[in-house]
C-alpha angles and dihedrals in degrees: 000000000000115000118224143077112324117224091016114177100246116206116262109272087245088061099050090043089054090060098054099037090163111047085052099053094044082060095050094045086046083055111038085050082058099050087047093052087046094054102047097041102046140216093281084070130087088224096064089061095046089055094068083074106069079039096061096042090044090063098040084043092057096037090052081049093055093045097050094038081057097045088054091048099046088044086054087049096056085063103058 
């Protein structure tokens, strides 16, 4: 099990993605160059279903950002 406060209050996601401006728009840039690819390819190419790929990292990626970027704020918090 995880140590720590249980039912601490985490920062809004807003807030987390504000602090790491770059990182978050890098992931969206990765995904929305996949979903191009993916439109204009089509489902009969084998690009199309590589594509999935950068898509699902991109979004376990950004969620395990979120996560560690909370963890760090809510850890910064404990010190004060």
């Amino acid at each position: 099990m995880r140590s720590g406060r249980h039912g601490a209050a985490r920062p809004p996601v807003g807030v987390l993605i504000q602090q790491d401006r770059v990182d978050f728009a890098l992931f969206v840039l990765i995904f929305v160059v996949s979903l191009v690819s993916m439109v204009f390819t089509g489902p009969g190419s084998i690009v199309f279903w590589l594509a999935f790929l950068p898509m699902i990292a991109t979004v376990v990626l950004g969620f395990r950002r979120i996560e560690h970027l909370s963890r760090l704020e809510l850890n910064d918090s404990e010190f004060m």
